[in-house]
N, CA, C and O atoms as a GROMACS GRO file, in nm:
protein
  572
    1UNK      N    1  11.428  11.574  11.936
    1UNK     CA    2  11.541  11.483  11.934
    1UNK      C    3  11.604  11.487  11.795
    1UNK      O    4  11.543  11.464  11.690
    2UNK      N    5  11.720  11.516  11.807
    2UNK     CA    6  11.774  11.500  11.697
    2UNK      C    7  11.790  11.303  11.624
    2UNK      O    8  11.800  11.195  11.683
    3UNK      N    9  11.784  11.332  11.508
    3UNK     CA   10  11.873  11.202  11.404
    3UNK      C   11  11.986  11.120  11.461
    3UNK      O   12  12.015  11.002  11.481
    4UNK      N   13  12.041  11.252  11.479
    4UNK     CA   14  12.189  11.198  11.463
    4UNK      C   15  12.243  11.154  11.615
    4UNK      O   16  12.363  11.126  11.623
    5UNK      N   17  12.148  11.147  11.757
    5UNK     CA   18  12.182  11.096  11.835
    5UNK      C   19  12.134  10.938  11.842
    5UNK      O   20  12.231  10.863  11.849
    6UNK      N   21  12.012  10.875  11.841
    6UNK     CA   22  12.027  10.784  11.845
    6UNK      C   23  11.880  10.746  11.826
    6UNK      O   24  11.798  10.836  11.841
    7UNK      N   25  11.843  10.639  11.799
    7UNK     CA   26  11.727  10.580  11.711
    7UNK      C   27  11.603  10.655  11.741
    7UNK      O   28  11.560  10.639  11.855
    8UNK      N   29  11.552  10.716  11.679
    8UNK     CA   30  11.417  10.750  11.736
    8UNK      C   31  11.315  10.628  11.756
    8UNK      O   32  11.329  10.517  11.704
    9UNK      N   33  11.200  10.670  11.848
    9UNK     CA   34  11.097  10.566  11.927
    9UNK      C   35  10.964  10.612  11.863
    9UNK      O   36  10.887  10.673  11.937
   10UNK      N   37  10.926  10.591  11.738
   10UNK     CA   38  10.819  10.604  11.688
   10UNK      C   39  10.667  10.521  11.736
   10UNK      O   40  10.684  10.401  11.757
   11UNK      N   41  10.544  10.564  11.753
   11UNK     CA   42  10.427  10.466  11.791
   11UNK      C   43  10.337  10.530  11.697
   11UNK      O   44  10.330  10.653  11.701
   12UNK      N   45  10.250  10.449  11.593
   12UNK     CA   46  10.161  10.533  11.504
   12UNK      C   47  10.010  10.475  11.546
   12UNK      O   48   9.983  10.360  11.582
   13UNK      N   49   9.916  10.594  11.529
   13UNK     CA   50   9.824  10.468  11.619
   13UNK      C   51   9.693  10.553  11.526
   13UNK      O   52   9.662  10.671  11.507
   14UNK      N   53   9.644  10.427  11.485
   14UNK     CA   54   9.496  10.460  11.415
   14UNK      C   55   9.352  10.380  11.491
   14UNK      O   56   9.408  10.285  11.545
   15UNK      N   57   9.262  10.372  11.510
   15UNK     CA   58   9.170  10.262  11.574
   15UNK      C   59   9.175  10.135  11.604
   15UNK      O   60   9.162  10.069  11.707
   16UNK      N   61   9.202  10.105  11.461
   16UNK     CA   62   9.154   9.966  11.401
   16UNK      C   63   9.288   9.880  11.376
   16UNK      O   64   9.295   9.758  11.379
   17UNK      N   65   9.403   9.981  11.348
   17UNK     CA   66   9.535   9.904  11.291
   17UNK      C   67   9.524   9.803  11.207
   17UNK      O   68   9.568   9.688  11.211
   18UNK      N   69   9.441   9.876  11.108
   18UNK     CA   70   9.474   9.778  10.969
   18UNK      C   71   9.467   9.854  10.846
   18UNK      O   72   9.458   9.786  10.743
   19UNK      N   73   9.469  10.009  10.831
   19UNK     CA   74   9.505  10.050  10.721
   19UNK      C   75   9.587  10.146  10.740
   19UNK      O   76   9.707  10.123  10.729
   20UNK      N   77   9.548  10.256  10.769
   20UNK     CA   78   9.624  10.403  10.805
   20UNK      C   79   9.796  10.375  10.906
   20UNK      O   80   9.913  10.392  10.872
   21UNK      N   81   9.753  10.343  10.995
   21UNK     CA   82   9.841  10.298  11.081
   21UNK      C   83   9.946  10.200  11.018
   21UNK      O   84  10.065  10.230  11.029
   22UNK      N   85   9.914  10.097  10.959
   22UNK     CA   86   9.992  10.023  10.907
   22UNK      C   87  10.096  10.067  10.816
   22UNK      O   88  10.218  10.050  10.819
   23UNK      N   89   9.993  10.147  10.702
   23UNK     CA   90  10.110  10.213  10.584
   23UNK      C   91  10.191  10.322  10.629
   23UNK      O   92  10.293  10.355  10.568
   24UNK      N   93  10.153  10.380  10.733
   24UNK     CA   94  10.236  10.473  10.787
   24UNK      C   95  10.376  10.412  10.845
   24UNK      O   96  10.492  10.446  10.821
   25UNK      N   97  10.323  10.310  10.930
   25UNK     CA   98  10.415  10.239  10.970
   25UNK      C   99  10.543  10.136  10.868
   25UNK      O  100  10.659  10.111  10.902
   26UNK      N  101  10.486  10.102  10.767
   26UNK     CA  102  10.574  10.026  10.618
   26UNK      C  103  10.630  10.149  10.594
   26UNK      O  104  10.747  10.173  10.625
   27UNK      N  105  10.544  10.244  10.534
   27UNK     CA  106  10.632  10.380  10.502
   27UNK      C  107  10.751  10.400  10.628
   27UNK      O  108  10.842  10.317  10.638
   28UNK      N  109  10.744  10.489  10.699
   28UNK     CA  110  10.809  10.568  10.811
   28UNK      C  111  10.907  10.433  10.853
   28UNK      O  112  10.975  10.461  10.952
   29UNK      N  113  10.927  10.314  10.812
   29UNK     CA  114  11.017  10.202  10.803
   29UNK      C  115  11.113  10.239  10.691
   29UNK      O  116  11.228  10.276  10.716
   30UNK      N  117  11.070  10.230  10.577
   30UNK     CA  118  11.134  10.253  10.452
   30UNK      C  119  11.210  10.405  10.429
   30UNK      O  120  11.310  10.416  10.359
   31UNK      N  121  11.156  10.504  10.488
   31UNK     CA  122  11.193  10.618  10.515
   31UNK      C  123  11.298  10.646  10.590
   31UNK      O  124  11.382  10.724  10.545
   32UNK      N  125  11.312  10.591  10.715
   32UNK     CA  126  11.390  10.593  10.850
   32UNK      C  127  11.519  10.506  10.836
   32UNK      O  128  11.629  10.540  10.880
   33UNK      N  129  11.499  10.415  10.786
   33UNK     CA  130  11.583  10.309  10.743
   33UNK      C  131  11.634  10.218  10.922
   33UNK      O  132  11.576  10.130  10.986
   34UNK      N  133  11.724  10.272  10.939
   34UNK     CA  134  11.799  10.206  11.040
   34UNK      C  135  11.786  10.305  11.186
   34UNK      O  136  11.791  10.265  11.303
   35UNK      N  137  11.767  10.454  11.133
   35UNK     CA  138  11.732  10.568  11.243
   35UNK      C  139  11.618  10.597  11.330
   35UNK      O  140  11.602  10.704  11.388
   36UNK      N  141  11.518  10.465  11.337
   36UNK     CA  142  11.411  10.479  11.377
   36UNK      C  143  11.345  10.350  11.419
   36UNK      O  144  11.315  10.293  11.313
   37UNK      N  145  11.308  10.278  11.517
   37UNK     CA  146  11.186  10.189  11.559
   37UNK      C  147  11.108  10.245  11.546
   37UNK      O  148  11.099  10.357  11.596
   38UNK      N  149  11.017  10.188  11.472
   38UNK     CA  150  10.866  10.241  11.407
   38UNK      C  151  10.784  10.124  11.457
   38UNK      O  152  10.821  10.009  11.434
   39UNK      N  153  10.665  10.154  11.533
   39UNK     CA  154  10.552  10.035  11.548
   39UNK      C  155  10.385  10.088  11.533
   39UNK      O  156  10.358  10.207  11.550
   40UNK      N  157  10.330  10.036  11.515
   40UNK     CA  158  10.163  10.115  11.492
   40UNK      C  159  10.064   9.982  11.600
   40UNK      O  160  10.087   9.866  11.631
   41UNK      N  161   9.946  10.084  11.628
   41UNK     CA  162   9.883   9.975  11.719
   41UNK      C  163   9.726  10.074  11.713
   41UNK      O  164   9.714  10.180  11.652
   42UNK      N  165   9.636  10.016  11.781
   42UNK     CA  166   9.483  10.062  11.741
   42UNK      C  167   9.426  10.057  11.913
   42UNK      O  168   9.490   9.988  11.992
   43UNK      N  169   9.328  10.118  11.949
   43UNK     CA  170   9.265  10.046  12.036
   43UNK      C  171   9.115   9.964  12.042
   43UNK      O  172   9.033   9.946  12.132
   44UNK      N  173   9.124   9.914  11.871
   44UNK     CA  174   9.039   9.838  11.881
   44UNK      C  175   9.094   9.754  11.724
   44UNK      O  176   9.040   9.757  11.614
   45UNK      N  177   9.220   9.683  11.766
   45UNK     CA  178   9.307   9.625  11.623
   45UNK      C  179   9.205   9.535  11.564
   45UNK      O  180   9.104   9.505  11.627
   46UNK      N  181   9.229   9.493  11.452
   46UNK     CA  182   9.210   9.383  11.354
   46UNK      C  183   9.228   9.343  11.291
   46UNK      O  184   9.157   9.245  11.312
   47UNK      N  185   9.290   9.317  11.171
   47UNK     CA  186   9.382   9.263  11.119
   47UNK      C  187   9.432   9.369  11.011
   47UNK      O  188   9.354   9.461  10.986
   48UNK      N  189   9.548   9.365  10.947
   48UNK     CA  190   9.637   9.399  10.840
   48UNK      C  191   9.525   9.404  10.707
   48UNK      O  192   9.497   9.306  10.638
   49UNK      N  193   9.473   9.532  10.690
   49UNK     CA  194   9.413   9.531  10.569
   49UNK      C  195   9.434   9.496  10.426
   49UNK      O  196   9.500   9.578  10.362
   50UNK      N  197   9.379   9.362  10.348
   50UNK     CA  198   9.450   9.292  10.223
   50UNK      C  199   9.523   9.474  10.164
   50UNK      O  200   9.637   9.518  10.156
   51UNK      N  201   9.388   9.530  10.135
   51UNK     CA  202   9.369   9.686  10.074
   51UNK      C  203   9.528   9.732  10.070
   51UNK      O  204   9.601   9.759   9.975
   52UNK      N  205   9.547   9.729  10.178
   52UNK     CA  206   9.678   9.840  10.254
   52UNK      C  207   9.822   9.719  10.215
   52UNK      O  208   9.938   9.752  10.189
   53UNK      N  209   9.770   9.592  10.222
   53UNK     CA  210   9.869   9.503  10.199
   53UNK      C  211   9.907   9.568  10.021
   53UNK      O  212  10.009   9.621   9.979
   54UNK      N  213   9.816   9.545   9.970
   54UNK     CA  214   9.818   9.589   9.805
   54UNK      C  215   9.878   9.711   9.771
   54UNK      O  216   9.965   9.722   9.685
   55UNK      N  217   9.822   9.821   9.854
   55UNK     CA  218   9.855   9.942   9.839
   55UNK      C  219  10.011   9.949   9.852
   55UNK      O  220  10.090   9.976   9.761
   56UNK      N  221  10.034   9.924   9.957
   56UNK     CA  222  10.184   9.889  10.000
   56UNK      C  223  10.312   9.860   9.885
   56UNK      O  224  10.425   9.908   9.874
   57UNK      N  225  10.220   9.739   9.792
   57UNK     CA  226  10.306   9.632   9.726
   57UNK      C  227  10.364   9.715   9.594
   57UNK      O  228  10.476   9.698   9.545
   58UNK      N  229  10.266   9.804   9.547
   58UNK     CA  230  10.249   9.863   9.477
   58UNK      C  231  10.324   9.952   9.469
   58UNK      O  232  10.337  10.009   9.360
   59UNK      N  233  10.414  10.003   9.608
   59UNK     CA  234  10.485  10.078   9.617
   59UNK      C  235  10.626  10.032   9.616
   59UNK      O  236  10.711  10.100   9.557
   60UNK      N  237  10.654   9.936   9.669
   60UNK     CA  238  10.741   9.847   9.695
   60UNK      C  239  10.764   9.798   9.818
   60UNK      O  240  10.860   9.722   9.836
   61UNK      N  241  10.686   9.830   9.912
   61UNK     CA  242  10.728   9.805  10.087
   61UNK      C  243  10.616   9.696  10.079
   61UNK      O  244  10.504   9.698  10.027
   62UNK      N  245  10.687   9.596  10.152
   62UNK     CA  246  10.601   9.451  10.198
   62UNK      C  247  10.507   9.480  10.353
   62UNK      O  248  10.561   9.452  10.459
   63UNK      N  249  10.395   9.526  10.350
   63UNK     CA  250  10.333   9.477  10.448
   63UNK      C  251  10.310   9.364  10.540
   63UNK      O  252  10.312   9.345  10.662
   64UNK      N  253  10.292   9.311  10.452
   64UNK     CA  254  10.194   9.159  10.478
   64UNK      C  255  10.284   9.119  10.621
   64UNK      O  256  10.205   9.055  10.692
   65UNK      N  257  10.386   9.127  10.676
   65UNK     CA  258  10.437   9.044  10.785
   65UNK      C  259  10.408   9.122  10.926
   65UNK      O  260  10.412   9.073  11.039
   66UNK      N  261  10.370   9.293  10.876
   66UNK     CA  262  10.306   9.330  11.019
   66UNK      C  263  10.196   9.280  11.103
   66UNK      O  264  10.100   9.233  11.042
   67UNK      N  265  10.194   9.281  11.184
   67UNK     CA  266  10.098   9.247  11.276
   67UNK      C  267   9.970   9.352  11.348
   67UNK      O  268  10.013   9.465  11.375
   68UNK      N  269   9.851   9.334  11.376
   68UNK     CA  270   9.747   9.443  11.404
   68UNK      C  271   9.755   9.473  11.569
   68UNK      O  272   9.650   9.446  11.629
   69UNK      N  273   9.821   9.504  11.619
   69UNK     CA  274   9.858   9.518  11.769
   69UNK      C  275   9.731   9.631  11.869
   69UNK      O  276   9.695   9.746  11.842
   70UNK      N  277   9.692   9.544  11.986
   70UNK     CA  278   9.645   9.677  12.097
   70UNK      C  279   9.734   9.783  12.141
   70UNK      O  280   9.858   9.779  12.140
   71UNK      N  281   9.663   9.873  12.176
   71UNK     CA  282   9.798   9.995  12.224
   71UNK      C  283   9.835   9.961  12.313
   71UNK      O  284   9.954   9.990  12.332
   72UNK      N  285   9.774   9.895  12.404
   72UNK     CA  286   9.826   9.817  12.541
   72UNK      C  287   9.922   9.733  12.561
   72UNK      O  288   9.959   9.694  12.672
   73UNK      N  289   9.968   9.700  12.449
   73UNK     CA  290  10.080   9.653  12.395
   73UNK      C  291  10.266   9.755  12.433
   73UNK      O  292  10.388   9.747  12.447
   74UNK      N  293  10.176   9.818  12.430
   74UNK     CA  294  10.305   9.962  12.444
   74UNK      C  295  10.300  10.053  12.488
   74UNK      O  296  10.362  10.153  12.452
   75UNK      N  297  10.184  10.038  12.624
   75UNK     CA  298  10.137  10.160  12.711
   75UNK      C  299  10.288  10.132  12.777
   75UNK      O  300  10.350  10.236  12.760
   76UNK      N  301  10.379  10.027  12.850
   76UNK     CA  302  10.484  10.041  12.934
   76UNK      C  303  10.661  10.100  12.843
   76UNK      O  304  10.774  10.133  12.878
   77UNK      N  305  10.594  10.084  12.737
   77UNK     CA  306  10.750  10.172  12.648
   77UNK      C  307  10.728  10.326  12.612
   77UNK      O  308  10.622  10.387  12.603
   78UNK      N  309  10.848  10.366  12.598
   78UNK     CA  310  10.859  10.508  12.584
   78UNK      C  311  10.925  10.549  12.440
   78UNK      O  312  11.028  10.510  12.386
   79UNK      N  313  10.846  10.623  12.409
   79UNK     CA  314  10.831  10.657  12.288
   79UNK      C  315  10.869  10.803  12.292
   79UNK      O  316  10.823  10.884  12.372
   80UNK      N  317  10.994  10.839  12.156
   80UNK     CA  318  10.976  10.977  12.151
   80UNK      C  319  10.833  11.059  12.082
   80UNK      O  320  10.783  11.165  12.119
   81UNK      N  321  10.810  11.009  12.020
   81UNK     CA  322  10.676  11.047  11.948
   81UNK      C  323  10.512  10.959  11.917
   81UNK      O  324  10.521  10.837  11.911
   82UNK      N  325  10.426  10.997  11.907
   82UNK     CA  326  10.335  10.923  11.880
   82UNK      C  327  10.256  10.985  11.805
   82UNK      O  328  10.203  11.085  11.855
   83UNK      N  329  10.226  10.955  11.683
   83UNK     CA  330  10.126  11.012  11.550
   83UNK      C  331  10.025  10.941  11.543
   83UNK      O  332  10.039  10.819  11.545
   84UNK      N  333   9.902  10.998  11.534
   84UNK     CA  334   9.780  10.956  11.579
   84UNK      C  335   9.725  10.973  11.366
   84UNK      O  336   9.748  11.057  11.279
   85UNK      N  337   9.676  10.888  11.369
   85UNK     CA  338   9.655  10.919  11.191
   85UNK      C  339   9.517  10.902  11.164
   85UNK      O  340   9.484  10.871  11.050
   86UNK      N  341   9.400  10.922  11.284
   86UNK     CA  342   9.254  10.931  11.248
   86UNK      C  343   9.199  11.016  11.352
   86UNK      O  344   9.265  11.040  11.453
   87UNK      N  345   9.098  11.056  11.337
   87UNK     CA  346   9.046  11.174  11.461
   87UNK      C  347   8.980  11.053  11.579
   87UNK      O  348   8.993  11.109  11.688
   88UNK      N  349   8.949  10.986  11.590
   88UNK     CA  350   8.910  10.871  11.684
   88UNK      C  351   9.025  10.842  11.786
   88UNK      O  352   9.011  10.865  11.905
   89UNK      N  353   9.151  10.785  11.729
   89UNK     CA  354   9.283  10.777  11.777
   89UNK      C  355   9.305  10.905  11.886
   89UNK      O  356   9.319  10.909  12.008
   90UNK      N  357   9.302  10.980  11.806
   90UNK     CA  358   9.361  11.126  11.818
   90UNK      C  359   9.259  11.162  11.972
   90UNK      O  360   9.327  11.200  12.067
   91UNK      N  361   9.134  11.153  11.994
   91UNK     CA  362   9.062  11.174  12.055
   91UNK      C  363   9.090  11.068  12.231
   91UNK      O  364   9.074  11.096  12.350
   92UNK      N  365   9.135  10.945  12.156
   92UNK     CA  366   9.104  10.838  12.255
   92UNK      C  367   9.275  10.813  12.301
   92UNK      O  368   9.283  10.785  12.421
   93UNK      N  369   9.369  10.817  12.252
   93UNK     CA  370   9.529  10.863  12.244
   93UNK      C  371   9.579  10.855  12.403
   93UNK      O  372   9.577  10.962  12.462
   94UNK      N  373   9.622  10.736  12.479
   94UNK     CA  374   9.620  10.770  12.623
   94UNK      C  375   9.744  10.825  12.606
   94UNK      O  376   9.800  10.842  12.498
   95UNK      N  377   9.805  10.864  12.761
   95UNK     CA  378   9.950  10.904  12.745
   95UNK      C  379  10.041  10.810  12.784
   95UNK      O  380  10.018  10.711  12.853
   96UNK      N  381  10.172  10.854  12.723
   96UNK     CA  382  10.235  10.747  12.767
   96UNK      C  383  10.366  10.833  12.819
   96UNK      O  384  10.395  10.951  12.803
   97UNK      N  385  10.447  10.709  12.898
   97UNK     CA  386  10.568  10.746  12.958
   97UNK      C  387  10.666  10.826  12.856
   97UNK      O  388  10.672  10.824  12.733
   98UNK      N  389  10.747  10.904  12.964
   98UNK     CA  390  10.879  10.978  12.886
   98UNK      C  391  10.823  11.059  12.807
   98UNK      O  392  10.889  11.086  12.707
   99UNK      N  393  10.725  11.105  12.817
   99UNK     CA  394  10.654  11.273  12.749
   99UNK      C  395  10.723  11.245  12.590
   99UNK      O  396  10.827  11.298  12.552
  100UNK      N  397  10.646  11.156  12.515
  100UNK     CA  398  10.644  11.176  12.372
  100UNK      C  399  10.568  11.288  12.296
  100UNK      O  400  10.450  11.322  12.297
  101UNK      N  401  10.681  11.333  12.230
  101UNK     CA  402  10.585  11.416  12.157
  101UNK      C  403  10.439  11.385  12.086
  101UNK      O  404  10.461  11.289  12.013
  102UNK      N  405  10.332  11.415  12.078
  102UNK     CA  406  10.186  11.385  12.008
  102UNK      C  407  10.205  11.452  11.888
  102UNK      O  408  10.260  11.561  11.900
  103UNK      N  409  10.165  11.409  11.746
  103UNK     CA  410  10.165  11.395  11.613
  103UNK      C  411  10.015  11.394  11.565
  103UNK      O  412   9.969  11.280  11.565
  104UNK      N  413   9.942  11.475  11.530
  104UNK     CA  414   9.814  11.444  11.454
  104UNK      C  415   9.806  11.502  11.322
  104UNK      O  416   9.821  11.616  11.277
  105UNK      N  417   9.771  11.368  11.264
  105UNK     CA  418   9.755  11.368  11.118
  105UNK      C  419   9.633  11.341  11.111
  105UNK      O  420   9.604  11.260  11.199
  106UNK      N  421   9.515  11.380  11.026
  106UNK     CA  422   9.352  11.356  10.998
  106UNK      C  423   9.376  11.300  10.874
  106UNK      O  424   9.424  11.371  10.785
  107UNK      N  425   9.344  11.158  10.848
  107UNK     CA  426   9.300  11.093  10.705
  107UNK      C  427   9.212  11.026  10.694
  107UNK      O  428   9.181  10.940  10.777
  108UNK      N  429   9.158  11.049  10.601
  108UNK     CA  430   8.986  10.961  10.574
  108UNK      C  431   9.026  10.804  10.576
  108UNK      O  432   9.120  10.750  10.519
  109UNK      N  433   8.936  10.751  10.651
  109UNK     CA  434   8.963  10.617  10.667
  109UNK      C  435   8.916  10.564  10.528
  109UNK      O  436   8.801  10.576  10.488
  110UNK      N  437   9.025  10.498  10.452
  110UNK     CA  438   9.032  10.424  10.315
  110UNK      C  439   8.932  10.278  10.308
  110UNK      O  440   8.859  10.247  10.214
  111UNK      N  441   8.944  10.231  10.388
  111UNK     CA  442   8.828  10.087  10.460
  111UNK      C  443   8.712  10.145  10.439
  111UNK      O  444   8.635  10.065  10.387
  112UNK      N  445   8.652  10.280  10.460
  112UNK     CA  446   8.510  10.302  10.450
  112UNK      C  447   8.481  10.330  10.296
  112UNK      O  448   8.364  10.368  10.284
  113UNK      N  449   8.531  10.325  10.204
  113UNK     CA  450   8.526  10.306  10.080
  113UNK      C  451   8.430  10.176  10.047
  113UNK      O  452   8.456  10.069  10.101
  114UNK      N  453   8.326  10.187   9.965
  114UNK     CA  454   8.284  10.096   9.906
  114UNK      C  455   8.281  10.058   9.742
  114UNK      O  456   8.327  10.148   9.672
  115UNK      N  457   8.242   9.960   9.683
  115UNK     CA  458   8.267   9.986   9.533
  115UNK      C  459   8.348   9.872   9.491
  115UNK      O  460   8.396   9.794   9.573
  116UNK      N  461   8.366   9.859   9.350
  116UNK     CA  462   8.472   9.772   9.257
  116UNK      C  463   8.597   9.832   9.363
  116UNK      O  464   8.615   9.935   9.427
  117UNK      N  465   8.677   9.692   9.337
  117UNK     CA  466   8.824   9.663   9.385
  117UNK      C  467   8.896   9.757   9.287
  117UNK      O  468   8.958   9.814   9.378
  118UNK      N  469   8.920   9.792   9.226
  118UNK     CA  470   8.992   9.945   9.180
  118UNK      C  471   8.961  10.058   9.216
  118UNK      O  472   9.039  10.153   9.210
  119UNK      N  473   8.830  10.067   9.264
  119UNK     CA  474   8.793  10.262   9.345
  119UNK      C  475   8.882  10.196   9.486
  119UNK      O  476   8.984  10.252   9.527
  120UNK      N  477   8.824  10.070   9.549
  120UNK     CA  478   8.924  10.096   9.712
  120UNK      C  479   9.017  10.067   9.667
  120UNK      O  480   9.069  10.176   9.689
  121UNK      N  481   9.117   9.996   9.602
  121UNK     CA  482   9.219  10.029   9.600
  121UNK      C  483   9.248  10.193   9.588
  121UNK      O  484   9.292  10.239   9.693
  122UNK      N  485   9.236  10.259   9.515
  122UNK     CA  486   9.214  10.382   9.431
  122UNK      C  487   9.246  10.470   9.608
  122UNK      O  488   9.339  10.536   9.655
  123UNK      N  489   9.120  10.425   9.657
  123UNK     CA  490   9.085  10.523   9.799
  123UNK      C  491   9.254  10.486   9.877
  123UNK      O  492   9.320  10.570   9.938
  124UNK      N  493   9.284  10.388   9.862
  124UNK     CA  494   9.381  10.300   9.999
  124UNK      C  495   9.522  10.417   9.944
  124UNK      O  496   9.580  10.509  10.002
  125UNK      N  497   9.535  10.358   9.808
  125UNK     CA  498   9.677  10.450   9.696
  125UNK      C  499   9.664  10.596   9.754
  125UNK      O  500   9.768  10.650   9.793
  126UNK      N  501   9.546  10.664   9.762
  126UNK     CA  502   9.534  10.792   9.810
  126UNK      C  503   9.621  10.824   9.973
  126UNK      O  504   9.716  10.890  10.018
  127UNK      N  505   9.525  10.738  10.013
  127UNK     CA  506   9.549  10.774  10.189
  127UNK      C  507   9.691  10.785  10.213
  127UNK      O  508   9.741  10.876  10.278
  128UNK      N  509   9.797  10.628  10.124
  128UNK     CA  510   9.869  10.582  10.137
  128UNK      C  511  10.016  10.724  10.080
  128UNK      O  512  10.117  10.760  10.141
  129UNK      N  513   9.961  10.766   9.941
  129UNK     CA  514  10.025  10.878   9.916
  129UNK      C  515  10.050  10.992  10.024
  129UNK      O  516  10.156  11.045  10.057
  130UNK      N  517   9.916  11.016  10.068
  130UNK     CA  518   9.885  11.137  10.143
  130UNK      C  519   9.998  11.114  10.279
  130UNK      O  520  10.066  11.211  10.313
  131UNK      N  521  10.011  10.982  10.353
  131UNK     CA  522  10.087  10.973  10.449
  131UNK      C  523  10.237  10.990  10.424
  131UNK      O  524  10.309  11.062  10.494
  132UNK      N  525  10.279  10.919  10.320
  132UNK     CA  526  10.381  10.950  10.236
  132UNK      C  527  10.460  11.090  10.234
  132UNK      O  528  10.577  11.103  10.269
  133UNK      N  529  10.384  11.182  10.192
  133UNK     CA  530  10.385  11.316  10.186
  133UNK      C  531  10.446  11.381  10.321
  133UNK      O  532  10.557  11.417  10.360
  134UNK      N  533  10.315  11.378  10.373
  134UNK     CA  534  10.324  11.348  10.560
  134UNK      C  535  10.511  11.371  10.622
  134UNK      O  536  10.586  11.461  10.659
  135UNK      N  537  10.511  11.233  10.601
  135UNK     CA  538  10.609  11.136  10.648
  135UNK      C  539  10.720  11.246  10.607
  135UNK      O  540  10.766  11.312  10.699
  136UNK      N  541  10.752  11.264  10.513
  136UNK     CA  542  10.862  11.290  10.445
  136UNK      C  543  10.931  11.436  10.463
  136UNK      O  544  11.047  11.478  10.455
  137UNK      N  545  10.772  11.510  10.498
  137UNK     CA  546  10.819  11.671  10.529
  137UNK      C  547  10.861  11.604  10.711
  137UNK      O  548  10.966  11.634  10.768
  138UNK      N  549  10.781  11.538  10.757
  138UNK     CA  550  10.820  11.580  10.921
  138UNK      C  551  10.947  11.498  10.921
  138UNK      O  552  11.032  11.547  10.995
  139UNK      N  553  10.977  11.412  10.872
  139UNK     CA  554  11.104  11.287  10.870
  139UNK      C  555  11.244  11.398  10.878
  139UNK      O  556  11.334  11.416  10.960
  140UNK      N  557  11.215  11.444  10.777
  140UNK     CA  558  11.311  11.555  10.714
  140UNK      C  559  11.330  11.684  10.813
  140UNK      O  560  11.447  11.715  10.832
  141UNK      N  561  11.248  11.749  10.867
  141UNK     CA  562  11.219  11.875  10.942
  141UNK      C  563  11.290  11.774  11.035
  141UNK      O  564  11.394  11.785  10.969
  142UNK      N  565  11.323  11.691  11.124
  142UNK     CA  566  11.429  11.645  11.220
  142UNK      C  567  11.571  11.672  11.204
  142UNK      O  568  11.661  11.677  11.288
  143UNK      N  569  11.572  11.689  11.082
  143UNK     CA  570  11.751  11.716  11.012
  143UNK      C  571  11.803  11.533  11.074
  143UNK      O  572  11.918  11.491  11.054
   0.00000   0.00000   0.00000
């Protein structure tokens, strides 16, 4: 699908929907601007990781007002795409209507970090870059 016809239907989906998924989702917001509904969801959510809230802030995109959603939430919408951003996701990923394209990205889950509050942060800044990166070559490769 091209840009320039009309909003793309983004779904980003990590397990847990509270780190990976989320910043992908703040990112690929900030990225897309107005050209894109972006939503993220888990199939086993829990809340908005402080971590990922921080990581976020740091960048300049406000987390904190997303929400940790089931995928079941959005098994009945159609999505042009769906990016799976952990191998669990990726594995467990049902399908959904209107043949979205599937997206897999592998990132170390930043939450399994243990240690002083500067290594996870440290781990979260990583993941958070790495999606970033991500984001920006495939955002772009749409023209």
């Amino acid at each position: 699908m091209s840009l320039s016809t009309q909003k793309l239907k983004v779904l980003i989906l990590c397990t847990a929907n509270s780190a990976r998924s989320q910043m992908a989702e703040g990112l690929l917001r900030e990225l897309a601007t107005d050209r894109a509904d972006v939503y993220s969801a888990g199939a086993k959510p829990s809340r908005v990781n402080p971590y990922a809230i921080a990581a976020m802030r740091e960048r300049g995109i406000d987390i904190s007002g997303q929400s940790s959603d089931h995928l079941s939430k959005y098994l009945a919408r159609e999505f042009d795409y769906v990016i799976t951003v952990c191998d669990k996701a990726a594995e467990t990923c049902p399908v959904f209507p209107g043949g979205a394209a599937r997206i897999h990205w592998s990132f170390p889950d930043p939450a399994a970090v243990s240690g002083e509050d500067d290594d996870v942060l440290r781990s979260f800044i990583k993941v958070r870059d790495g999606l970033e990166r991500r984001l920006g070559e495939w955002f772009s490769s749409l023209g």
